[in-house]
N, C-alpha and C positions, 0 to 999 in steps of 0.2 A: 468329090473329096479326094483330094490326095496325098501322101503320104508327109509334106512338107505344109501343107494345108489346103486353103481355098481361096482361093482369087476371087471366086466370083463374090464370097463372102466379104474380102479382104481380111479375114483371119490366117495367121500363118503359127506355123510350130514353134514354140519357144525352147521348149527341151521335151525328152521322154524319159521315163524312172522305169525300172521294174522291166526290162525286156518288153519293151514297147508296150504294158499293162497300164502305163499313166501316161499320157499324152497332155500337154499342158499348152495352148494356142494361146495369141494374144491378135488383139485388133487394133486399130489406131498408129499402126507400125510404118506402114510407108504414104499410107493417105492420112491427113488427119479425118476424121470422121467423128466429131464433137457430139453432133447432138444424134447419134442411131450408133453406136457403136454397142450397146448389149442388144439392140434388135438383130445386130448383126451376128455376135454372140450364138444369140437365140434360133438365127437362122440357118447355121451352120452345125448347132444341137441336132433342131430337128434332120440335117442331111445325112449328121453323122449315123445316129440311129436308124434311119432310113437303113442307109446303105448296110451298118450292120446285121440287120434283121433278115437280111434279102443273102447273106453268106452262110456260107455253109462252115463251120464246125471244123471239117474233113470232108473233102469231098468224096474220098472213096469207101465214106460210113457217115453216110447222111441219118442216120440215127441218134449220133452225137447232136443233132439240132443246129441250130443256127448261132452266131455269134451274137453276146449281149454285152450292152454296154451302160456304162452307167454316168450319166451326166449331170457335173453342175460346174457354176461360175462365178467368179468374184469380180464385183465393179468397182471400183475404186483408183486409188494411186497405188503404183509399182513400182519399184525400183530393180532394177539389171545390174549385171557383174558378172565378171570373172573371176571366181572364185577357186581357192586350192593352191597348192604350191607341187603336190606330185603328180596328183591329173588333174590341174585345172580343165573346169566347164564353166559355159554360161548358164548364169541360172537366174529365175526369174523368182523376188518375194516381193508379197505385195498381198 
């Protein structure tokens, strides 16, 4: 998992909110992937929490614990934009 997404899932970052607190991926973006794209979804959940649960908090005060994350996903139709006129971003509703 990387910070712009995952390849291997073909999920990729659409935007982040909140000081990288909301990460928001979409799939179906440069492959079409019709008929498995929320197993893909799904599969990139479970990486993501993987990897979270395996990081440290702080690493120089591993007593803080591990990072936790919390996941869900919408299937459906989306629509994208450029949104704003003083800092436009692109944002994804759907």
């Amino acid at each position: 998992v990387r910070q712009d997404g995952c390849p291997e899932c073909d999920v990729w970052r659409a935007q982040t909110r909140d000081n990288w607190r909301c990460w928001n991926g979409i799939t179906n973006l440069y492959t079409p992937c019709p008929g498995d794209h929320v197993k893909r979804i799904a599969q990139f959940s479970i990486e993501v929490t993987k990897a979270a649960s395996l990081t440290l908090v702080d690493e120089e005060d591993p007593s803080l614990g591990y990072v936790e994350v919390r996941v869900g996903f919408h299937s459906g139709p989306c629509t994208a934009a450029v949104v704003g006129t003083r800092r436009p971003k692109f944002s994804v509703f759907g």
